[in-house]
N, C-alpha and C positions, 0 to 999 in steps of 0.2 A: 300187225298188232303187236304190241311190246308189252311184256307180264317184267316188273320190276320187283328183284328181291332183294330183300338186303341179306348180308353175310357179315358176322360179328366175330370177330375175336377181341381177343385182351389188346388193349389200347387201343384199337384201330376199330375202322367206319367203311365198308366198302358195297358199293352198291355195282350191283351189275343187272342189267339188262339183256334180256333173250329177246329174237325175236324170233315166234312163232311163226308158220304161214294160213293166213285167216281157211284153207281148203281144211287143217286137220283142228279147228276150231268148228268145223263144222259151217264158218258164216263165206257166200261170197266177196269177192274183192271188188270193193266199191271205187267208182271214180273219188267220191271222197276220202275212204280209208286209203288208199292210193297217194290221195294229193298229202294227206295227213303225218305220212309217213317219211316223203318226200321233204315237205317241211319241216319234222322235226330232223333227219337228218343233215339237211342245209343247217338247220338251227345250233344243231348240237357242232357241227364241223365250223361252224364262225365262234363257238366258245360262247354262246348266249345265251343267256337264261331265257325266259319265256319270258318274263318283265323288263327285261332287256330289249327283246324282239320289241315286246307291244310299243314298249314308247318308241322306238323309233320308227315305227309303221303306223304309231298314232291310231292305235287301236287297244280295246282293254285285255289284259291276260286269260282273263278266261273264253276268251275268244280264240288265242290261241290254242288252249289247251284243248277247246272245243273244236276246232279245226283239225288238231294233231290227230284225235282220236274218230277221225271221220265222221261225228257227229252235227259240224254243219258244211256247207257247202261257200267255197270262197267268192265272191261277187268281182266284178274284173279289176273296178278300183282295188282294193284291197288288194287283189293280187299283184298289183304293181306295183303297190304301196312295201308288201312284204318282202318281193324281189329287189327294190332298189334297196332295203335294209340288210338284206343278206350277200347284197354284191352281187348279184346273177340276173341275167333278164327273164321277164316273166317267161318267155321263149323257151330259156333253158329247163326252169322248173315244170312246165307243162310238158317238155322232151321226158323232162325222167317222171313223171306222170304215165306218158305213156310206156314207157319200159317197163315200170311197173304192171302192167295190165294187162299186154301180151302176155298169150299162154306159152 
């Protein structure tokens, strides 16, 4: 799970992102929060917005958004849909799914 803050000085805009691990939030790691993670990482290392992603997976952004934060669960089209937008096969993504999940 990712807690985004932003950080201000004079003239400048800087946003950094932590990620926590969901055991010291107290919440288990979901195969969803899992895959959520997985894709925004894929997401953010191709340089794409989340409106970016959607249209090219022909899916709406808040879908995305609701995906990233493991609030819904990906259906297999769409996952193949996502992977061929991000360059990787659905294969790959569901690999680092599982790496994510091992203890």
């Amino acid at each position: 799970m990712h807690f985004t803050f932003a950080q201000y000085t004079w003239k400048t805009f800087r946003i950094q992102t932590v990620t926590l691990l969901p055991s010291i939030l107290g919440k288990t790691l979901t195969a969803e929060i899992a895959f959520g993670q997985v894709l925004r990482e894929a997401r953010r290392a191709r340089g794409l917005s989340q409106e970016a992603l959607a249209a090219e997976a022909s899916v709406e952004r808040n879908y995305i958004s609701l995906l990233e934060l493991g609030r819904n669960s990906v259906s297999i089209r769409v996952l193949f849909q996502l992977a061929a937008a991000l360059g990787v096969s659905a294969s790959e993504l569901m690999r680092r799914v599982e790496r994510q999940l091992k203890p």
